[in-house]
PDB file of N, H, CA, C and O in Angstrom:
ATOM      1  N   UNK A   1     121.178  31.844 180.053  1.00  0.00           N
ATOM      2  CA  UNK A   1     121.803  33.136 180.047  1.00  0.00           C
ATOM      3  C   UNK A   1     122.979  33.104 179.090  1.00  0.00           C
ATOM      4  O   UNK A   1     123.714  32.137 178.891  1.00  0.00           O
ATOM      5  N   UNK A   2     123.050  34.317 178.520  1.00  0.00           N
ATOM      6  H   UNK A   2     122.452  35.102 178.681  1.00  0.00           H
ATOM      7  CA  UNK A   2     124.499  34.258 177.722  1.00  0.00           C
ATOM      8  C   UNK A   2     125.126  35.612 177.614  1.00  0.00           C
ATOM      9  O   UNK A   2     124.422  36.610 177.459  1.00  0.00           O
ATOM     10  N   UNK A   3     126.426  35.676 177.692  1.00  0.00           N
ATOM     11  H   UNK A   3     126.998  34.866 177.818  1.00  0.00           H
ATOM     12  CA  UNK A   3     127.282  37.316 177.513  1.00  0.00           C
ATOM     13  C   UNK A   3     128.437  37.014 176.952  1.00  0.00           C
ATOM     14  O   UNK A   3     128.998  35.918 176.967  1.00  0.00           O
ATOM     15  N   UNK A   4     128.721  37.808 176.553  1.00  0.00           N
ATOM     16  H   UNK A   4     128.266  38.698 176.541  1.00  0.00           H
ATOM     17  CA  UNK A   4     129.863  37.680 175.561  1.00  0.00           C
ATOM     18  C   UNK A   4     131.230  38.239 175.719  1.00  0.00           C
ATOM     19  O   UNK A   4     131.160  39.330 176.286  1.00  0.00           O
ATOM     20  N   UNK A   5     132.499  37.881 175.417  1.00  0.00           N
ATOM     21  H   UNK A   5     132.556  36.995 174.957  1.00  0.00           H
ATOM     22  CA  UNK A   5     133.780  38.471 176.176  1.00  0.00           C
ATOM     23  C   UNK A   5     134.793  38.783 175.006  1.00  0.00           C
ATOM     24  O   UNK A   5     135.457  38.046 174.277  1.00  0.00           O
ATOM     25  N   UNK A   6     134.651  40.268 175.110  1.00  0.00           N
ATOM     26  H   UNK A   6     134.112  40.867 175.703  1.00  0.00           H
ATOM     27  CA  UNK A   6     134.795  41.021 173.451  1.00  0.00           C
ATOM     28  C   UNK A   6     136.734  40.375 173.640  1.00  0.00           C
ATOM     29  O   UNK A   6     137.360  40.381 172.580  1.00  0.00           O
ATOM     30  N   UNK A   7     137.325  40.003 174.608  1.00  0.00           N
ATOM     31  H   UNK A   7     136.816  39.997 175.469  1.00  0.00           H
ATOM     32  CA  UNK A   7     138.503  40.089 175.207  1.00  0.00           C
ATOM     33  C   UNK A   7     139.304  38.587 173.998  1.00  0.00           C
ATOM     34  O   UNK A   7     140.490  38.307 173.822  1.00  0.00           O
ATOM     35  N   UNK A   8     138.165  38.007 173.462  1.00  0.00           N
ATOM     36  H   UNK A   8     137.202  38.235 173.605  1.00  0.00           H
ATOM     37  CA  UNK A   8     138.505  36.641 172.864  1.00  0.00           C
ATOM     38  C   UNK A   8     138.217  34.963 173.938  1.00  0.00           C
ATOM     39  O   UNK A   8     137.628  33.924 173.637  1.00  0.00           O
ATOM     40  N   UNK A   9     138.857  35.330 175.059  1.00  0.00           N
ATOM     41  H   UNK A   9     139.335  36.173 175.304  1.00  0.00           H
ATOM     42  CA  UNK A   9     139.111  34.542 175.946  1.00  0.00           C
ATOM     43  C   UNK A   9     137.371  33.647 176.814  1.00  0.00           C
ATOM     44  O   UNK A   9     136.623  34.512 177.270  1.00  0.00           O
ATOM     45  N   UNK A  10     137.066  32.805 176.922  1.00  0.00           N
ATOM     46  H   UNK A  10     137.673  32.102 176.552  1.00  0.00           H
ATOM     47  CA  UNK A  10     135.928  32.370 176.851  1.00  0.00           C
ATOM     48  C   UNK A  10     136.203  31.425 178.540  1.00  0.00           C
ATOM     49  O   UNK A  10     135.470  30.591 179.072  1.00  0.00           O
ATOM     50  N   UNK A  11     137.259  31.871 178.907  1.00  0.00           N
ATOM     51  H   UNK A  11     137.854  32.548 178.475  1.00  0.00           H
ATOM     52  CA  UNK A  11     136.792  31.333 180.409  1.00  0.00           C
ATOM     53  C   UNK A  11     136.141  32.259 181.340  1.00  0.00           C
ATOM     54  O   UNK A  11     136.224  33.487 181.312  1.00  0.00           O
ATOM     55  N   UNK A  12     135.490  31.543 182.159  1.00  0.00           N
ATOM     56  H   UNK A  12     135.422  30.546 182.182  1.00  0.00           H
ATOM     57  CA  UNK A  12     134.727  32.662 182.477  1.00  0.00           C
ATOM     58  C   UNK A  12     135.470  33.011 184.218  1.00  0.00           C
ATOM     59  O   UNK A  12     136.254  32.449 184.982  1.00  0.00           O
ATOM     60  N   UNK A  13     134.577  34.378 184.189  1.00  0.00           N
ATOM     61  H   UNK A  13     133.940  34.834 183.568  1.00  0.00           H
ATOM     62  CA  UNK A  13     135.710  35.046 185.430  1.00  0.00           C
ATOM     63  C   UNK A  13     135.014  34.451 186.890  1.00  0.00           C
ATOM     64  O   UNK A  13     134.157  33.570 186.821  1.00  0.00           O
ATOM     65  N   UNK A  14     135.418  34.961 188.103  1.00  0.00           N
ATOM     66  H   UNK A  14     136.114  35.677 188.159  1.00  0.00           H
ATOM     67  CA  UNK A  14     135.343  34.886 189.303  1.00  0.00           C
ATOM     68  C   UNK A  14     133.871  35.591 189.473  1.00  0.00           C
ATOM     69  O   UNK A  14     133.134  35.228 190.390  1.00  0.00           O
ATOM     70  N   UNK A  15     133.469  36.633 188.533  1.00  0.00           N
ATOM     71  H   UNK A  15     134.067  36.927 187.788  1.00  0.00           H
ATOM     72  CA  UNK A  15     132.027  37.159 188.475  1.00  0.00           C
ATOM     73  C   UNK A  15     131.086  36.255 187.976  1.00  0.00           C
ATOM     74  O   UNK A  15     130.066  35.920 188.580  1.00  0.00           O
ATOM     75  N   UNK A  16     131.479  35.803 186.714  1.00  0.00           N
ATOM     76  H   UNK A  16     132.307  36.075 186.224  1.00  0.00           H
ATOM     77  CA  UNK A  16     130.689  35.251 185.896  1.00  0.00           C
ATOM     78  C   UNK A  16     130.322  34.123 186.980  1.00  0.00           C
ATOM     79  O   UNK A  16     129.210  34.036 187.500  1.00  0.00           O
ATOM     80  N   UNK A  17     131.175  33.453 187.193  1.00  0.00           N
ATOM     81  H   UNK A  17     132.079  33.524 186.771  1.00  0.00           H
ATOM     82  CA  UNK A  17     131.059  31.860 188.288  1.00  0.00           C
ATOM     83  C   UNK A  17     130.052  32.251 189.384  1.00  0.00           C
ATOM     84  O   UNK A  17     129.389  31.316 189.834  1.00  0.00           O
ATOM     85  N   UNK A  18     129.847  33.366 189.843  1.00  0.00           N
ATOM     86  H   UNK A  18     130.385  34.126 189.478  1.00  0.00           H
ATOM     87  CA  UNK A  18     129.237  34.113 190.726  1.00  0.00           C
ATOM     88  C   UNK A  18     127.701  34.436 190.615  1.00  0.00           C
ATOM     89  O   UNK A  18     126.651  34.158 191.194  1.00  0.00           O
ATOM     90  N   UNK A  19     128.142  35.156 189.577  1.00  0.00           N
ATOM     91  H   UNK A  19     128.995  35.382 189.107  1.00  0.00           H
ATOM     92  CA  UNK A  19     126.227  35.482 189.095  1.00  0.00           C
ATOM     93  C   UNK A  19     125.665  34.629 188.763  1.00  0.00           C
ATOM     94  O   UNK A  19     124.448  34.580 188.941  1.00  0.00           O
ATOM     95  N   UNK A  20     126.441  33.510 188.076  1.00  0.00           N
ATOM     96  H   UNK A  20     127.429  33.549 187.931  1.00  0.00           H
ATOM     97  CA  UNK A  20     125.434  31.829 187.666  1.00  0.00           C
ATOM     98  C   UNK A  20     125.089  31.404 188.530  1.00  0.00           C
ATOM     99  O   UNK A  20     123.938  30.967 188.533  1.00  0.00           O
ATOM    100  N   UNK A  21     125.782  31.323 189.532  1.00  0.00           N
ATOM    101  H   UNK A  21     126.717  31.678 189.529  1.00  0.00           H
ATOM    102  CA  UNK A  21     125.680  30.511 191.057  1.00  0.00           C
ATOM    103  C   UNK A  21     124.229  31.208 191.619  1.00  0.00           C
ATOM    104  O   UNK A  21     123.249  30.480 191.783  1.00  0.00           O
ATOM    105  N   UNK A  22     124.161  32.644 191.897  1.00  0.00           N
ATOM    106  H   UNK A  22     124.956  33.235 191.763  1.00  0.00           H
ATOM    107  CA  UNK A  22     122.720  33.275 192.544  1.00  0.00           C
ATOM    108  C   UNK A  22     121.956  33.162 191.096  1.00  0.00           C
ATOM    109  O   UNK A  22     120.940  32.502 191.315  1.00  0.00           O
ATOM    110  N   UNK A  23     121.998  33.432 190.064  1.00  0.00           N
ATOM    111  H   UNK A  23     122.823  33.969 189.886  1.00  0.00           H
ATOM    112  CA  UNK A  23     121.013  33.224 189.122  1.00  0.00           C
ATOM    113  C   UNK A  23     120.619  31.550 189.199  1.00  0.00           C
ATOM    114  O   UNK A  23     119.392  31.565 189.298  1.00  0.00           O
ATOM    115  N   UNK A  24     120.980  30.398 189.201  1.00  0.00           N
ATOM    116  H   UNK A  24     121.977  30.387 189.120  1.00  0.00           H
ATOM    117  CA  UNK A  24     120.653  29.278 189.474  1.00  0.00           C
ATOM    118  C   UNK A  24     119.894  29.322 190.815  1.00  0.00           C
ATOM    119  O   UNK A  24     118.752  28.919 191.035  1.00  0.00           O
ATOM    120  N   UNK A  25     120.649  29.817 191.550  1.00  0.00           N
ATOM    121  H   UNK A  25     121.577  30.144 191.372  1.00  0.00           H
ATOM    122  CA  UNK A  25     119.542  29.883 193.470  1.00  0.00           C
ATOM    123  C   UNK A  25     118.691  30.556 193.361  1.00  0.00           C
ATOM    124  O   UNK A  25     117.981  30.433 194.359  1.00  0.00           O
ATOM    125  N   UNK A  26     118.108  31.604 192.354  1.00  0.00           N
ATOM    126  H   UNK A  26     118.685  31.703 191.543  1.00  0.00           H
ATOM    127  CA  UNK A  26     117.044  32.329 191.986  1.00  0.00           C
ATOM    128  C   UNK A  26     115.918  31.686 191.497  1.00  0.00           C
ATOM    129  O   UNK A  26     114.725  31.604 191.790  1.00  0.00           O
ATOM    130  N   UNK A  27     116.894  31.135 190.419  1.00  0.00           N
ATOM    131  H   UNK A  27     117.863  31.202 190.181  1.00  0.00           H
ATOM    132  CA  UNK A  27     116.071  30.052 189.876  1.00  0.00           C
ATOM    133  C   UNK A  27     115.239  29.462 190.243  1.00  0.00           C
ATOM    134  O   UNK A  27     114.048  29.627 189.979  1.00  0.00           O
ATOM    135  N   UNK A  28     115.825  28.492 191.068  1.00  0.00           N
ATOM    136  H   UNK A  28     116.793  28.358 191.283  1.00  0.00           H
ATOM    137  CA  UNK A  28     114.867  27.558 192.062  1.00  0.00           C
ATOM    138  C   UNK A  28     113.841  28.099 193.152  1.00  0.00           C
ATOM    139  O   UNK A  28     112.791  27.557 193.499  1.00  0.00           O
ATOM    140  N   UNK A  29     114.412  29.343 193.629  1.00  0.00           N
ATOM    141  H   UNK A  29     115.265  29.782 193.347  1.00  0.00           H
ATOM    142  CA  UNK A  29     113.164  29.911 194.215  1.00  0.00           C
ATOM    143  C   UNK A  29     111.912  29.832 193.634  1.00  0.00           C
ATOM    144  O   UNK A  29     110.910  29.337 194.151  1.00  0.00           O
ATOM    145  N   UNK A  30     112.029  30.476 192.247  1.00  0.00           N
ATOM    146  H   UNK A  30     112.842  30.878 191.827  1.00  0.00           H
ATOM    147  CA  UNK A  30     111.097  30.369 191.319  1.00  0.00           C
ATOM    148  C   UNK A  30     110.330  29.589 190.867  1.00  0.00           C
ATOM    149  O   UNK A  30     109.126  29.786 190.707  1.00  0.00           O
ATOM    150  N   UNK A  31     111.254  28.095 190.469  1.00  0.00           N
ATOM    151  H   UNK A  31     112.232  27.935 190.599  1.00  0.00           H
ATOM    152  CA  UNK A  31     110.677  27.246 189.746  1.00  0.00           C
ATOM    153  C   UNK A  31     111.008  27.148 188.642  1.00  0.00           C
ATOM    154  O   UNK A  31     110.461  26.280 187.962  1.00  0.00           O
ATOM    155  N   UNK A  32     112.131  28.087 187.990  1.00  0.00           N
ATOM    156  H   UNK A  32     112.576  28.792 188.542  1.00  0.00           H
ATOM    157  CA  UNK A  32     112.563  28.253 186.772  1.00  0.00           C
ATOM    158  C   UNK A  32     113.979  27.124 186.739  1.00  0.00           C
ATOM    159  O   UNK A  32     114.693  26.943 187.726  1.00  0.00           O
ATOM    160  N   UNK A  33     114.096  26.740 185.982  1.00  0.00           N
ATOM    161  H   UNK A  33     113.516  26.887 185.181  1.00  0.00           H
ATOM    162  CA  UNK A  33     115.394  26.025 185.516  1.00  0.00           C
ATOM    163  C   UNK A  33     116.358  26.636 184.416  1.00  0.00           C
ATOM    164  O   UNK A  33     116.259  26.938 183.226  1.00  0.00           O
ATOM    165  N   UNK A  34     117.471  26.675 185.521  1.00  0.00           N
ATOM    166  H   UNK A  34     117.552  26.430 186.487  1.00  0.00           H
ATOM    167  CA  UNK A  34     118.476  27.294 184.076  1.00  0.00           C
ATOM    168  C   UNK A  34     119.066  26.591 183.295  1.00  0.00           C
ATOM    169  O   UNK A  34     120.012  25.942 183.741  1.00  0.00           O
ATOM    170  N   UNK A  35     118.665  26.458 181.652  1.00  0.00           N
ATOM    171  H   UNK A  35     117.896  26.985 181.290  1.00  0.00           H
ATOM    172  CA  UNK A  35     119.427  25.540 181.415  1.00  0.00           C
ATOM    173  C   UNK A  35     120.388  25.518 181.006  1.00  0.00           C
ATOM    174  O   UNK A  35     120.686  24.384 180.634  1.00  0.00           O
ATOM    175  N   UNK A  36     121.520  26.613 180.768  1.00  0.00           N
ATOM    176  H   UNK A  36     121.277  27.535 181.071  1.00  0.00           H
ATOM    177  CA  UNK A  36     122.781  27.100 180.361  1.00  0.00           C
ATOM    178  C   UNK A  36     123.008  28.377 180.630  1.00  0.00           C
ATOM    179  O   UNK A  36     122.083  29.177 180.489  1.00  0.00           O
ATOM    180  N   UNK A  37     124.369  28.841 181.101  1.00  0.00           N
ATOM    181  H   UNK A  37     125.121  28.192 181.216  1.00  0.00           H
ATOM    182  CA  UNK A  37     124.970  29.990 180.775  1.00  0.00           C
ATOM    183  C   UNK A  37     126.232  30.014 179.985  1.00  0.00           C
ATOM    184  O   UNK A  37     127.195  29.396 180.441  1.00  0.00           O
ATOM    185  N   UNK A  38     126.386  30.873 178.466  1.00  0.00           N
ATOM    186  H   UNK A  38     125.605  31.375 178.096  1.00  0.00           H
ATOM    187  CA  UNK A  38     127.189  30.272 177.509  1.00  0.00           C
ATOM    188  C   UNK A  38     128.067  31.738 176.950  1.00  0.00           C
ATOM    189  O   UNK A  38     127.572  32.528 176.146  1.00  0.00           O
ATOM    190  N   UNK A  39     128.994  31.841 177.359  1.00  0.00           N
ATOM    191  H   UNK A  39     129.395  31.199 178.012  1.00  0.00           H
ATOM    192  CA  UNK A  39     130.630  33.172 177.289  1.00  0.00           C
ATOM    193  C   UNK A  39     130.864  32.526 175.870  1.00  0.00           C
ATOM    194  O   UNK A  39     131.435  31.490 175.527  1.00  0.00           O
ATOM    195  N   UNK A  40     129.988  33.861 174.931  1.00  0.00           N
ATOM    196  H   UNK A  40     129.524  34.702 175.210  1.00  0.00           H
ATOM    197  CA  UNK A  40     130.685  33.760 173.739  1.00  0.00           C
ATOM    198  C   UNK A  40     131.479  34.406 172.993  1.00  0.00           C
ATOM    199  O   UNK A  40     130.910  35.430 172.617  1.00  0.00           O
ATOM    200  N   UNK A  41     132.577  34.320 172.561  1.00  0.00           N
ATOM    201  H   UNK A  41     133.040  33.488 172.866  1.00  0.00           H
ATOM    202  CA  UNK A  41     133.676  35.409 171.713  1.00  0.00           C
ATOM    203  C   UNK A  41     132.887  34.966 170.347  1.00  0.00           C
ATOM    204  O   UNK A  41     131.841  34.375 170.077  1.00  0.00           O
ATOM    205  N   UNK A  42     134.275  35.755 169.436  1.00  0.00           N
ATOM    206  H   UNK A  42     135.124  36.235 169.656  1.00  0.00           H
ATOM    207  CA  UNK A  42     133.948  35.441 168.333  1.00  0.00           C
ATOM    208  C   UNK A  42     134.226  34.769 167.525  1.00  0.00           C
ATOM    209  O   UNK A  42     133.774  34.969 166.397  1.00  0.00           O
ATOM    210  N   UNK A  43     135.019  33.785 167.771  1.00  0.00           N
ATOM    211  H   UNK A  43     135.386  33.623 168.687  1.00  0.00           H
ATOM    212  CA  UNK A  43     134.926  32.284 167.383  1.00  0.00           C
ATOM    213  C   UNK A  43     134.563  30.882 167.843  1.00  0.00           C
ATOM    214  O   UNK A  43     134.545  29.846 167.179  1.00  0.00           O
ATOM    215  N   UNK A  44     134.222  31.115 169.369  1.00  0.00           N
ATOM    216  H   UNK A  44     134.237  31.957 169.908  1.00  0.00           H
ATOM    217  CA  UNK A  44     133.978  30.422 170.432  1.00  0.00           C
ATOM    218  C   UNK A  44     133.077  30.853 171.487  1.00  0.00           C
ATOM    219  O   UNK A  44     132.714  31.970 171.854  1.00  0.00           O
ATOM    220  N   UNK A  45     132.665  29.036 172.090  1.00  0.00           N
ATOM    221  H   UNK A  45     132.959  28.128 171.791  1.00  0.00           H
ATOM    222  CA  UNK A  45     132.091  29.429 173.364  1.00  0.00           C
ATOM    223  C   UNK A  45     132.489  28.856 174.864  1.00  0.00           C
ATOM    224  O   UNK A  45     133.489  28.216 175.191  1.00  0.00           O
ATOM    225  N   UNK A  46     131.768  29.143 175.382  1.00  0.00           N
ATOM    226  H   UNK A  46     130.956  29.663 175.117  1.00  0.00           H
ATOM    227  CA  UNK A  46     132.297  28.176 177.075  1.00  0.00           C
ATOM    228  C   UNK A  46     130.426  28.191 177.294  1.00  0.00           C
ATOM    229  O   UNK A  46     129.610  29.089 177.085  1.00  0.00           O
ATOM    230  N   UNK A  47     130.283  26.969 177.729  1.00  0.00           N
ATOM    231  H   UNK A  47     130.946  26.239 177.899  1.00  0.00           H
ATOM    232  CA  UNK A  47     128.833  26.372 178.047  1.00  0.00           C
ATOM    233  C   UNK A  47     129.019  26.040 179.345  1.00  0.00           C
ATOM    234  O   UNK A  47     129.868  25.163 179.505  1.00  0.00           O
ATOM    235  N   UNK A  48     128.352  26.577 180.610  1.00  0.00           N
ATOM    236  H   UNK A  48     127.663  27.290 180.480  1.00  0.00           H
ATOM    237  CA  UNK A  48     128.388  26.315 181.995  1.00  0.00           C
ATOM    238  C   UNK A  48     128.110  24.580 182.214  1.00  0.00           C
ATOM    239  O   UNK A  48     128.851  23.748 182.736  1.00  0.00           O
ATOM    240  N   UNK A  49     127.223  24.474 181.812  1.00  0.00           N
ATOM    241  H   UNK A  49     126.622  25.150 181.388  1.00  0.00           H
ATOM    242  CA  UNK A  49     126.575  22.743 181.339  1.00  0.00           C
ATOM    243  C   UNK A  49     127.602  22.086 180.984  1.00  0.00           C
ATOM    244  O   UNK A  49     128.093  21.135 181.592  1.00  0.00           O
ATOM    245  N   UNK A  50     128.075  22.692 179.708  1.00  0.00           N
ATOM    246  H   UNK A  50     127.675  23.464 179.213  1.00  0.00           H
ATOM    247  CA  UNK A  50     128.812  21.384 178.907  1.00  0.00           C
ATOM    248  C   UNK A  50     130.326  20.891 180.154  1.00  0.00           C
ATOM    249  O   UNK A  50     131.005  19.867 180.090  1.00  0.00           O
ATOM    250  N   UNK A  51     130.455  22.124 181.250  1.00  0.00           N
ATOM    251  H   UNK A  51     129.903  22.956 181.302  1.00  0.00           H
ATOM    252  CA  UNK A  51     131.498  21.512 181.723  1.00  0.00           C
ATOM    253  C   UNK A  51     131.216  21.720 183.443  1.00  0.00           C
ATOM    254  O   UNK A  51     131.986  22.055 184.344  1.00  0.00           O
ATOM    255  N   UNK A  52     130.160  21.461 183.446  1.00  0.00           N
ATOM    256  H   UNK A  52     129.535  21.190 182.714  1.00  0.00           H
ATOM    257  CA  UNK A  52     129.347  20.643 184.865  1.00  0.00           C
ATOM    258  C   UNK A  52     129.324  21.573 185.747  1.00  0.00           C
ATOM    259  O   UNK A  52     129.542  21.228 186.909  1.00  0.00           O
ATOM    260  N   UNK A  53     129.092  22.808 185.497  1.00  0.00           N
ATOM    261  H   UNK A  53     128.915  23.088 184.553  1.00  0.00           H
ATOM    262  CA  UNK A  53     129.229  23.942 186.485  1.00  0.00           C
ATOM    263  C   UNK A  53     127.881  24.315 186.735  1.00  0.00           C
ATOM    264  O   UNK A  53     127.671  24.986 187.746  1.00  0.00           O
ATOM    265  N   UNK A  54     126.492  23.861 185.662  1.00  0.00           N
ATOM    266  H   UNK A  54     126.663  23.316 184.841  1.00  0.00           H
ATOM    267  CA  UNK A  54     124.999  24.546 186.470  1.00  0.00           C
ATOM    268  C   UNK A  54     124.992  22.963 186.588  1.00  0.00           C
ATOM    269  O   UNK A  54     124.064  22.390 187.161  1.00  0.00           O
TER     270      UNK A  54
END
């Protein structure tokens, strides 16, 4: 998954932490694997993965 935060700022909010969390538990219902959710501005990103959050 990826969305973008016109704001500059690339941490992600109390939502964002939220919807990854049931989109990952969705996931697995499924059988699907998520393999990133990645908050990109426009010079930067924040990778859920790269900092151990999926």
């Amino acid at each position: 998954f990826a969305h973008n935060h016109p704001s500059g700022d690339t941490e992600p909010s109390s939502d964002d932490l939220l919807i990854t969390k049931r989109l990952v538990e969705a996931g697995k219902i499924m059988g699907i694997e998520v393999a990133d959710h990645i908050v990109v501005t426009q010079n930067t990103f924040f990778s859920f993965k790269d900092k151990g959050l999926i």
